[in-house]
PyMOL Python script that loads the backbone (N, CA, C, O; Angstrom):
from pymol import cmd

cmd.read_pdbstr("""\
ATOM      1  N   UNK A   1       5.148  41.408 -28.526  1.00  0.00           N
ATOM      2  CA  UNK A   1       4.343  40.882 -27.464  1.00  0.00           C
ATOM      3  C   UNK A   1       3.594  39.630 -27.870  1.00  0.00           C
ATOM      4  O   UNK A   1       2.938  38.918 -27.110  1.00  0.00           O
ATOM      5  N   UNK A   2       3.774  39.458 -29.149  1.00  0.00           N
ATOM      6  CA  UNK A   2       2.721  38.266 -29.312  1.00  0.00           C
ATOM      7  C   UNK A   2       3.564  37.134 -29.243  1.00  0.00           C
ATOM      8  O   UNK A   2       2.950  36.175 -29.711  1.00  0.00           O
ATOM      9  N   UNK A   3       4.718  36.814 -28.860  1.00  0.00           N
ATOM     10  CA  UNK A   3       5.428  36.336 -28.910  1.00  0.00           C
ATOM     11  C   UNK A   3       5.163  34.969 -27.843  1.00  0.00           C
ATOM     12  O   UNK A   3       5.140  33.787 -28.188  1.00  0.00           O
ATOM     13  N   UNK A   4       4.986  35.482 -26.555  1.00  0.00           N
ATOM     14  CA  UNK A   4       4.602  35.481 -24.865  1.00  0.00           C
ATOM     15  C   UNK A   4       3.278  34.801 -24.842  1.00  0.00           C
ATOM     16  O   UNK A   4       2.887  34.653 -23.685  1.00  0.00           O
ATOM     17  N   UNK A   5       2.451  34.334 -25.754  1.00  0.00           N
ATOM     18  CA  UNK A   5       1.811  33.576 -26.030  1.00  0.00           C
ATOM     19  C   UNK A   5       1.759  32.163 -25.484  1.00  0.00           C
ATOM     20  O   UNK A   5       2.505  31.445 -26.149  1.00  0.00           O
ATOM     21  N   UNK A   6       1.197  31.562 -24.591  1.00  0.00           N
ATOM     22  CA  UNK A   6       0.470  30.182 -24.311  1.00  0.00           C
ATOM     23  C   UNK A   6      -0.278  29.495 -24.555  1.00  0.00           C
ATOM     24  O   UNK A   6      -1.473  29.619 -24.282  1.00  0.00           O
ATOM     25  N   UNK A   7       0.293  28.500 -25.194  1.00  0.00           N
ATOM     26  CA  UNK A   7      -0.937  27.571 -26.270  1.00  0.00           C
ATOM     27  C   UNK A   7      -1.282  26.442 -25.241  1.00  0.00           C
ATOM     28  O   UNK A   7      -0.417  25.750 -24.705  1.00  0.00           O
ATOM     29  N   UNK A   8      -2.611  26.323 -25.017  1.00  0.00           N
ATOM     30  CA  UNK A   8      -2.900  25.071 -24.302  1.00  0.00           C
ATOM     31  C   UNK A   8      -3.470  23.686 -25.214  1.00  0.00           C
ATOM     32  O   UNK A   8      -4.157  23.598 -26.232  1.00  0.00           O
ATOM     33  N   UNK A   9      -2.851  22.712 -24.350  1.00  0.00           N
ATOM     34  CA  UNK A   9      -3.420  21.549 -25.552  1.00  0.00           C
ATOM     35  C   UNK A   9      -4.786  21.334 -26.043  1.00  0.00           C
ATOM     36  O   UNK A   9      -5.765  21.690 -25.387  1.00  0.00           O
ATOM     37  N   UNK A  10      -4.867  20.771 -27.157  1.00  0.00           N
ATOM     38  CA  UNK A  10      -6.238  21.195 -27.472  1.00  0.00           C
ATOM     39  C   UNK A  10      -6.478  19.502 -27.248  1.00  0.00           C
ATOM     40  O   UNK A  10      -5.559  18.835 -26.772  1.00  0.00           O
ATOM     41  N   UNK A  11      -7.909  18.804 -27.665  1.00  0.00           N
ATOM     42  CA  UNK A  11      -8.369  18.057 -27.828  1.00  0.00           C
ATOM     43  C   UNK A  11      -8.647  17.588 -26.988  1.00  0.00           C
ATOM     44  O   UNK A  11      -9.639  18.215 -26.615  1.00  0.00           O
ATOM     45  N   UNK A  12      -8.356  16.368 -25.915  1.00  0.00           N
ATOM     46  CA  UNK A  12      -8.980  15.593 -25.153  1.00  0.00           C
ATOM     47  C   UNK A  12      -8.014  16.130 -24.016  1.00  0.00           C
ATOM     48  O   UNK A  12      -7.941  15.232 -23.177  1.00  0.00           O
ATOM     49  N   UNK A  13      -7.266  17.182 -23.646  1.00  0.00           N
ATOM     50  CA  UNK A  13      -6.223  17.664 -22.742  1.00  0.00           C
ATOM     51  C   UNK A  13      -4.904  16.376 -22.281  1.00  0.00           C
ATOM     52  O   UNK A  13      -4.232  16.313 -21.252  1.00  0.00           O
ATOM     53  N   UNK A  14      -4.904  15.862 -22.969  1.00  0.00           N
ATOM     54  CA  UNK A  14      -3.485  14.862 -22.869  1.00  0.00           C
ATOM     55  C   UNK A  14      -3.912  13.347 -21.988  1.00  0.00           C
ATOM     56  O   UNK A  14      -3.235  12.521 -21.375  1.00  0.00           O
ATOM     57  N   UNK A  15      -5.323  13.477 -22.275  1.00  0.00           N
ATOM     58  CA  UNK A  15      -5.459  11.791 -21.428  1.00  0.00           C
ATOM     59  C   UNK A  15      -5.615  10.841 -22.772  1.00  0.00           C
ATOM     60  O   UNK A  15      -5.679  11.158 -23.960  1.00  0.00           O
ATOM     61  N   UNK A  16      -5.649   9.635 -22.162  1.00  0.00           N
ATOM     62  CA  UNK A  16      -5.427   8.510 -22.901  1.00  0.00           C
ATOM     63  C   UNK A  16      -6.124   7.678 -22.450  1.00  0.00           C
ATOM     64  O   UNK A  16      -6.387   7.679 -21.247  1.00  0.00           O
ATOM     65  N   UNK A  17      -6.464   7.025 -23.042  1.00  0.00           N
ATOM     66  CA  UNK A  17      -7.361   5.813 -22.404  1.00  0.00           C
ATOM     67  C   UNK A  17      -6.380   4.436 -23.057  1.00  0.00           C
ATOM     68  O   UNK A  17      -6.043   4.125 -24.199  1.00  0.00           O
ATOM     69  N   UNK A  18      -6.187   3.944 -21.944  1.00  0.00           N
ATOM     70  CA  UNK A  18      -5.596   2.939 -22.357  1.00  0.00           C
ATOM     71  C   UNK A  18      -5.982   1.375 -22.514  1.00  0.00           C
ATOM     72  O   UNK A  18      -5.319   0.489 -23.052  1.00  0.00           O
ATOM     73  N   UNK A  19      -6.922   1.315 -22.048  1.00  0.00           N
ATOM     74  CA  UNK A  19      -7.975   0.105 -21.810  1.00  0.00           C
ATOM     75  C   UNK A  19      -8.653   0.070 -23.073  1.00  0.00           C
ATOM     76  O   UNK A  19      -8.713  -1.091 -23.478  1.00  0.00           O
ATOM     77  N   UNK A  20      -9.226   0.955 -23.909  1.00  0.00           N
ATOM     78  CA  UNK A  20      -9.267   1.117 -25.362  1.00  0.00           C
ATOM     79  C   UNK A  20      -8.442   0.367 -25.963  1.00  0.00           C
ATOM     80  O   UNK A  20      -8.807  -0.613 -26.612  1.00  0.00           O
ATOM     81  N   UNK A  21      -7.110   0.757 -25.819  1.00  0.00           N
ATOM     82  CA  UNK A  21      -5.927   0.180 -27.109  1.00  0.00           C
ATOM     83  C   UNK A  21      -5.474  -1.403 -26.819  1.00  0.00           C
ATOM     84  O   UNK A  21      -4.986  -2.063 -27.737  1.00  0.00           O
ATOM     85  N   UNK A  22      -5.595  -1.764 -25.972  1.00  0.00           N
ATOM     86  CA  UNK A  22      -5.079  -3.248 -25.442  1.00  0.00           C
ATOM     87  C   UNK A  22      -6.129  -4.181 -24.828  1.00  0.00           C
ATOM     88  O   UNK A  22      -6.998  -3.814 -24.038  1.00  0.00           O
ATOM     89  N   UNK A  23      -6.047  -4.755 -25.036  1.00  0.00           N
ATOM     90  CA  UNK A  23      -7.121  -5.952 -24.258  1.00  0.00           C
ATOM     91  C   UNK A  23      -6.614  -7.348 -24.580  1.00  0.00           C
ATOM     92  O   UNK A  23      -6.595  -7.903 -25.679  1.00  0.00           O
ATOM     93  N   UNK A  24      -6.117  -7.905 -23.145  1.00  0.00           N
ATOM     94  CA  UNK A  24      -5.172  -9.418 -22.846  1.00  0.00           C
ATOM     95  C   UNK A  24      -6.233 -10.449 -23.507  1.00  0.00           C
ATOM     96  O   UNK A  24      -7.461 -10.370 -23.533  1.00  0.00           O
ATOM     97  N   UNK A  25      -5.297 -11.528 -24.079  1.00  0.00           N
ATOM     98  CA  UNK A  25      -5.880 -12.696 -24.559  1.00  0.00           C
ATOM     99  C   UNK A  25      -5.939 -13.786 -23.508  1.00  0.00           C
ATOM    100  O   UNK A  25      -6.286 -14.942 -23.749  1.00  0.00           O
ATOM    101  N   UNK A  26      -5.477 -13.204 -22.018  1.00  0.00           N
ATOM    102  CA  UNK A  26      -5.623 -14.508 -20.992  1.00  0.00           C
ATOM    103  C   UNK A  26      -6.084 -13.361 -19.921  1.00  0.00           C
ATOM    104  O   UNK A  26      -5.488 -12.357 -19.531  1.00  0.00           O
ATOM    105  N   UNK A  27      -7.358 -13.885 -19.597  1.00  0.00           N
ATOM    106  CA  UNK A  27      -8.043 -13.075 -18.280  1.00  0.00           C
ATOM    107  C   UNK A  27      -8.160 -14.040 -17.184  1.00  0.00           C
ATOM    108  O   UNK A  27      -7.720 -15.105 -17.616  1.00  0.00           O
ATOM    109  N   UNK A  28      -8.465 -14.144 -16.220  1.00  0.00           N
ATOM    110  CA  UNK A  28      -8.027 -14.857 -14.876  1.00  0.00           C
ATOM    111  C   UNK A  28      -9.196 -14.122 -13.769  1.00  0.00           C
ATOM    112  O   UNK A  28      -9.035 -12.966 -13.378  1.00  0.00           O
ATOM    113  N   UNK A  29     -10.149 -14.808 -13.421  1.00  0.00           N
ATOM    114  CA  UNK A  29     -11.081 -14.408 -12.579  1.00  0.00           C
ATOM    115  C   UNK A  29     -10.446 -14.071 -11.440  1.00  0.00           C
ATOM    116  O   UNK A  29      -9.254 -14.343 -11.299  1.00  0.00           O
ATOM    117  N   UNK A  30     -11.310 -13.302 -10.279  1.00  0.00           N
ATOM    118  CA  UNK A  30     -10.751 -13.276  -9.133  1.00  0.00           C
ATOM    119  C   UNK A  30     -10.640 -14.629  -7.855  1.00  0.00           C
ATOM    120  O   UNK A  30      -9.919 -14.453  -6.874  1.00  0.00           O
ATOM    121  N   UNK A  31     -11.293 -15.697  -8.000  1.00  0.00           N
ATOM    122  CA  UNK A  31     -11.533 -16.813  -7.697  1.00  0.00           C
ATOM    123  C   UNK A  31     -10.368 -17.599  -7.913  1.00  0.00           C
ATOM    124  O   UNK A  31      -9.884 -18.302  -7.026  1.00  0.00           O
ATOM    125  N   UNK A  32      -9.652 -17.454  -9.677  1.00  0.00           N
ATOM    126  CA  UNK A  32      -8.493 -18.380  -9.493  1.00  0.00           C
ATOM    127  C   UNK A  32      -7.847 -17.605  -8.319  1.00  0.00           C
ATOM    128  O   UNK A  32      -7.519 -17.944  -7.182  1.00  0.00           O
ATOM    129  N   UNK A  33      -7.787 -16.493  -8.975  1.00  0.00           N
ATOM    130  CA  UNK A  33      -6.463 -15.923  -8.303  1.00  0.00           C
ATOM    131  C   UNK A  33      -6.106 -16.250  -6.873  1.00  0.00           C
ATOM    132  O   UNK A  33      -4.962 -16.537  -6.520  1.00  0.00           O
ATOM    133  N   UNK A  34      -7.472 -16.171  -5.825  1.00  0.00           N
ATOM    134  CA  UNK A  34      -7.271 -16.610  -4.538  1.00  0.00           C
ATOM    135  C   UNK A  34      -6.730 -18.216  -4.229  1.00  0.00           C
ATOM    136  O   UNK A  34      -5.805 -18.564  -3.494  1.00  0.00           O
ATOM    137  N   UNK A  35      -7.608 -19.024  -5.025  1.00  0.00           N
ATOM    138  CA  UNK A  35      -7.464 -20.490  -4.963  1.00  0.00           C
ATOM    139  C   UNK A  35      -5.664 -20.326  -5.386  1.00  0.00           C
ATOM    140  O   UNK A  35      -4.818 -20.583  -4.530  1.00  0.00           O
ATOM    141  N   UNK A  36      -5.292 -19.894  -6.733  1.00  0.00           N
ATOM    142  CA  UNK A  36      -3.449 -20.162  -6.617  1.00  0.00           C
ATOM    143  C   UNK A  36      -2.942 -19.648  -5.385  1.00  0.00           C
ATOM    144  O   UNK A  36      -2.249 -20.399  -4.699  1.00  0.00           O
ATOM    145  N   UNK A  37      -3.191 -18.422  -4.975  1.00  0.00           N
ATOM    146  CA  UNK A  37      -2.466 -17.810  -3.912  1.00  0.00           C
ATOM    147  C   UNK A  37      -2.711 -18.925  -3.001  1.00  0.00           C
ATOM    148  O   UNK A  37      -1.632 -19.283  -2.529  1.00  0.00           O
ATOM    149  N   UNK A  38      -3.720 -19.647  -2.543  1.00  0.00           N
ATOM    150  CA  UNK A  38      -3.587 -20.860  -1.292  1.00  0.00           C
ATOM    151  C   UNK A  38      -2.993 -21.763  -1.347  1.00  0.00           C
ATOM    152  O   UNK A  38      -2.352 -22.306  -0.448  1.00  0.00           O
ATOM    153  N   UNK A  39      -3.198 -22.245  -3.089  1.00  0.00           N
ATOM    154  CA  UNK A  39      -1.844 -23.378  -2.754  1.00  0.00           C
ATOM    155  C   UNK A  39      -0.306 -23.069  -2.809  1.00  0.00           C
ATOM    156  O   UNK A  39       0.629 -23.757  -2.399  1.00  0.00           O
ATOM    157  N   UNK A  40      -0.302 -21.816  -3.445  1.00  0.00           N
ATOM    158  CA  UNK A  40       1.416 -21.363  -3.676  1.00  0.00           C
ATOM    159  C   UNK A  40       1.470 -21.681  -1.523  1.00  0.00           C
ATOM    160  O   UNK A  40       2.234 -22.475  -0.972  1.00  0.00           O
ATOM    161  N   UNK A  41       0.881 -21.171  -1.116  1.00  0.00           N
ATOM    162  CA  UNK A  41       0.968 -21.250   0.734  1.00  0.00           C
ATOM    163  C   UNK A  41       1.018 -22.092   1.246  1.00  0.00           C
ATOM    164  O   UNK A  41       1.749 -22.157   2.234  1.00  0.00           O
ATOM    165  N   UNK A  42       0.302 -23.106   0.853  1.00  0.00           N
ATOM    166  CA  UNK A  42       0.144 -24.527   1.565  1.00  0.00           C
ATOM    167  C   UNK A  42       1.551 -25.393   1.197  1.00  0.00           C
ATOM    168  O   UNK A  42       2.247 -26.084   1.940  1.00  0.00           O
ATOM    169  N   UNK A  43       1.777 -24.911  -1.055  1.00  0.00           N
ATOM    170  CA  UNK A  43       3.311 -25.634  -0.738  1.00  0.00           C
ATOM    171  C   UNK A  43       4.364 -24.835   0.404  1.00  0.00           C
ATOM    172  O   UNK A  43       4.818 -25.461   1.362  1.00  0.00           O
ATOM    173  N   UNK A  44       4.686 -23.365   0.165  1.00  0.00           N
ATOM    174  CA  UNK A  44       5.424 -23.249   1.026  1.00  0.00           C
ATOM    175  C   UNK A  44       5.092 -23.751   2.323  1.00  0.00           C
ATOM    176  O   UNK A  44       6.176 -24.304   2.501  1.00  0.00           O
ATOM    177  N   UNK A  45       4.763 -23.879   2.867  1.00  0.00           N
ATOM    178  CA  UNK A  45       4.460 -24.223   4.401  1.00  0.00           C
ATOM    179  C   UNK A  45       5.288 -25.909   4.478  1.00  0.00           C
ATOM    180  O   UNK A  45       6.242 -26.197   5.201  1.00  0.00           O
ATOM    181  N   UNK A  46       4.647 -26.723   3.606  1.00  0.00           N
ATOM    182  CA  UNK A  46       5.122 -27.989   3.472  1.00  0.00           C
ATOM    183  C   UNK A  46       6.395 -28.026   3.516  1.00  0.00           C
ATOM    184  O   UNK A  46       7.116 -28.559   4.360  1.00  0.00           O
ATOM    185  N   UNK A  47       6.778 -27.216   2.218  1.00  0.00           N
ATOM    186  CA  UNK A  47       8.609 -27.427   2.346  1.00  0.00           C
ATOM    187  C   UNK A  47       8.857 -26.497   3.323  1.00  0.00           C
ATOM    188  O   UNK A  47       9.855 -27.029   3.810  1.00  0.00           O
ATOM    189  N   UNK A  48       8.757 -25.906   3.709  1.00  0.00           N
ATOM    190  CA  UNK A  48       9.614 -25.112   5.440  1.00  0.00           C
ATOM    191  C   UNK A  48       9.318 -26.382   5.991  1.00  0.00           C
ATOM    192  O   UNK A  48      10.269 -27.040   6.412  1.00  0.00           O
ATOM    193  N   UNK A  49       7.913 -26.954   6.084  1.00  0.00           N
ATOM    194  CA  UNK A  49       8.398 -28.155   7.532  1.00  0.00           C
ATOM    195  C   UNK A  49       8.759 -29.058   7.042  1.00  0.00           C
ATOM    196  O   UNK A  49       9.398 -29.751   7.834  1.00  0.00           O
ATOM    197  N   UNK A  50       8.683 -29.516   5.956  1.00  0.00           N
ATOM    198  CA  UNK A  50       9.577 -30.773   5.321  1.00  0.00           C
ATOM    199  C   UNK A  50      10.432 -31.315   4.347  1.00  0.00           C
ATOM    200  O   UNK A  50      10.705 -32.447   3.946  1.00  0.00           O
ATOM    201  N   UNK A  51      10.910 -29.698   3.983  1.00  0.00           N
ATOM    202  CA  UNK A  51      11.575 -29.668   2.981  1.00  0.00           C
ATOM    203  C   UNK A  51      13.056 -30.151   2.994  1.00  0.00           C
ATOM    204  O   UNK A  51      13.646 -30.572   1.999  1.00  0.00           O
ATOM    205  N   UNK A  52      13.576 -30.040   4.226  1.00  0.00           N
ATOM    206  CA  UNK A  52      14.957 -30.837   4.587  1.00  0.00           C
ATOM    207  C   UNK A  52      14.615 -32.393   4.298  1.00  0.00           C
ATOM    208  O   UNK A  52      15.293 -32.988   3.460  1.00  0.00           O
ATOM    209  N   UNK A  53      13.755 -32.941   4.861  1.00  0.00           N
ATOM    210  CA  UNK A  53      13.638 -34.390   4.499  1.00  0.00           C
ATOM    211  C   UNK A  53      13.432 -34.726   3.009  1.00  0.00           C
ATOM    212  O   UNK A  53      14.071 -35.576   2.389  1.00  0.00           O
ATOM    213  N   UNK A  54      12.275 -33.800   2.432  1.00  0.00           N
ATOM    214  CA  UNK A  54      11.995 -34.547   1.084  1.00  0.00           C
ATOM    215  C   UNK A  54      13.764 -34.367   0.446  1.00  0.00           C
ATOM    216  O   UNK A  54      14.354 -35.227  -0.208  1.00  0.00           O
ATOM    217  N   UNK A  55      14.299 -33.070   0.848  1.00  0.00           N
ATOM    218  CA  UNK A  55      15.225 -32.826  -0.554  1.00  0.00           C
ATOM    219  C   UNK A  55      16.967 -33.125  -0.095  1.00  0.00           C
ATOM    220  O   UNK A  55      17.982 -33.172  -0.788  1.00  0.00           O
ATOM    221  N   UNK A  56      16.718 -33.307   1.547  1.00  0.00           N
ATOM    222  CA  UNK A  56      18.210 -33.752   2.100  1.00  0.00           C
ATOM    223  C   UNK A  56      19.048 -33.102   1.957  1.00  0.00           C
ATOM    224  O   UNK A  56      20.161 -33.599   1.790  1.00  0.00           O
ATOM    225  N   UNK A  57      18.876 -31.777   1.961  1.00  0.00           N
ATOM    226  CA  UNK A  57      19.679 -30.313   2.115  1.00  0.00           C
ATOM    227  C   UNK A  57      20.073 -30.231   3.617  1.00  0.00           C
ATOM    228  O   UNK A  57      20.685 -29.252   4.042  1.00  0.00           O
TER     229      UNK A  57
END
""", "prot")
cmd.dss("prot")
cmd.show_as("cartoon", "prot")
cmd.util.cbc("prot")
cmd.orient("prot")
């Protein structure tokens, strides 16, 4: 019978922290991030309306 035994994990129960072990050498405010996202938009927009002319496709 002792066989039938259930061992539960011991120590921190299987989490991890992962924000501990890594930390990026390029961080990026939330400010760029919006300002790129507007111009990535503004170019697309340009070339949809004028992208046949600039590139003569």
């Amino acid at each position: 019978m002792a066989q039938d035994k259930v061992s539960m994990p011991s120590g921190i129960g299987g989490l991890v922290r992962y924000f501990d072990e890594y930390k990026s050498k390029i961080q990026f405010k939330p400010g760029h991030i919006v300002v790129f996202t507007i111009v990535v938009m503004v170019i697309m927009v340009i070339l949809y309306a004028y992208g046949k002319n600039i590139f003569g496709f």
